[in-house]
C-alpha positions in Angstrom: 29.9 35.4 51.2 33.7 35.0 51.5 35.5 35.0 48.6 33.0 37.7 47.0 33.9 40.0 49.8 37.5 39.6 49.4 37.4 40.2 46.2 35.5 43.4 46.6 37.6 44.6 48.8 40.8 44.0 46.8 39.2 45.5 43.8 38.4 48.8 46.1 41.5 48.9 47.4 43.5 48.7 44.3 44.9 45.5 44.9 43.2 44.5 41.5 43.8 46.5 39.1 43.1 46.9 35.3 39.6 46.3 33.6 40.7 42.4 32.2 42.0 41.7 35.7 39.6 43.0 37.6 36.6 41.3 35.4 38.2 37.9 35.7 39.0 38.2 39.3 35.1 38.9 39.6 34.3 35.7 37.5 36.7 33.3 39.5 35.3 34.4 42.8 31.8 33.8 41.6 32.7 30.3 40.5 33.7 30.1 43.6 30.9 31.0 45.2 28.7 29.2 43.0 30.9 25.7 43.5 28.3 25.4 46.2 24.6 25.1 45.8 23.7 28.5 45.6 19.9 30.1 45.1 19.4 32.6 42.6 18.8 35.5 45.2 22.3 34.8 46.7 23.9 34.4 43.5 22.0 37.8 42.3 23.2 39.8 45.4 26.9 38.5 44.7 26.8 39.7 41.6 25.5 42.9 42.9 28.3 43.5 45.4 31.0 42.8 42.6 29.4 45.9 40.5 29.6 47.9 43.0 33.4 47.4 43.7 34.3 49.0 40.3 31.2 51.2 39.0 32.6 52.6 36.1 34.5 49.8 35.0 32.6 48.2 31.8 34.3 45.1 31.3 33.4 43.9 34.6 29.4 45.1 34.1 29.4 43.5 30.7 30.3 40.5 32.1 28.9 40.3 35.2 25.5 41.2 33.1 26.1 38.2 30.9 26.2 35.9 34.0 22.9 37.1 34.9 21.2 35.1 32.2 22.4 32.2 34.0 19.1 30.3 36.1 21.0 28.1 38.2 24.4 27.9 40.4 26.3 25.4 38.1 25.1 27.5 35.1 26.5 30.3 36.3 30.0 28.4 36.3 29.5 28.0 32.7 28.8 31.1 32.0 31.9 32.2 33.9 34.1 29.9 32.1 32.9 30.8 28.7 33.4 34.6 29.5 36.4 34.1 30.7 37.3 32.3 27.1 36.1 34.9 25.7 38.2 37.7 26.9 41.5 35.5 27.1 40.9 34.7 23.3 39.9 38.8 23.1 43.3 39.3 24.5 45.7 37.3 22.5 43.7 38.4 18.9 44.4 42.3 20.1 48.2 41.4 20.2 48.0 39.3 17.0 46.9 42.4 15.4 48.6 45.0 17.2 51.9 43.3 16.4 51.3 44.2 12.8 50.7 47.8 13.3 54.1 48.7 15.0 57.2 49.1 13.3 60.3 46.4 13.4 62.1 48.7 15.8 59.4 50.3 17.3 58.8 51.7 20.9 55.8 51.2 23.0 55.2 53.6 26.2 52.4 52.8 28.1 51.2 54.5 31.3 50.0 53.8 34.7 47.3 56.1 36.5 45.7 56.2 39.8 
């Protein structure tokens, strides 16, 4: 499986980190995959490794669970693109809103934790 196996393994290993990174990582390696003709069982157990690199990570299940609708290989790189259009545009609108909400001068801290 390649590229889901890297992937996988970068995600365990902390390489990718951060729940909108790590679900679009997962997404580009299963276009990936899927840019080959691809049966549903393979594309099913791909899927299946991905949750398993990040369990309690529910960005990556949510989408990974939307992909499942898909039937077939190319629809699965539809679905990936539209999820991944999905959470860019979910992005940009939570800093088109947060803007508002901190002062002219304001400070931001943010943390890190592993």
């Amino acid at each position: 499986m390649g590229i889901i196996e890297e992937t996988f393994r970068k995600i365990k290993n902390l390489e990718i980190q951060g729940a909108t990174n790590i679900a679009l990582a997962s997404l580009r390696a299963l276009k990936e995959f899927c840019s080959k003709e691809r049966k549903k069982e393979e594309i099913a157990k791909a899927i299946e490794i991905l949750k398993g690199s990040r369990p309690t990570e529910p960005l990556l299940f949510n989408s990974l669970n939307y992909i499942e609708r898909a039937k077939e290989a190319n629809e699965v790189v539809e679905f990936c693109n539209k999820m991944e259009r999905i959470i860019q545009q979910s992005m940009k609108r939570i800093v088109e809103i947060g803007v508002d909400l901190l002062p002219e001068e304001g400070v931001v801290q943010t943390t890190v934790s592993y």
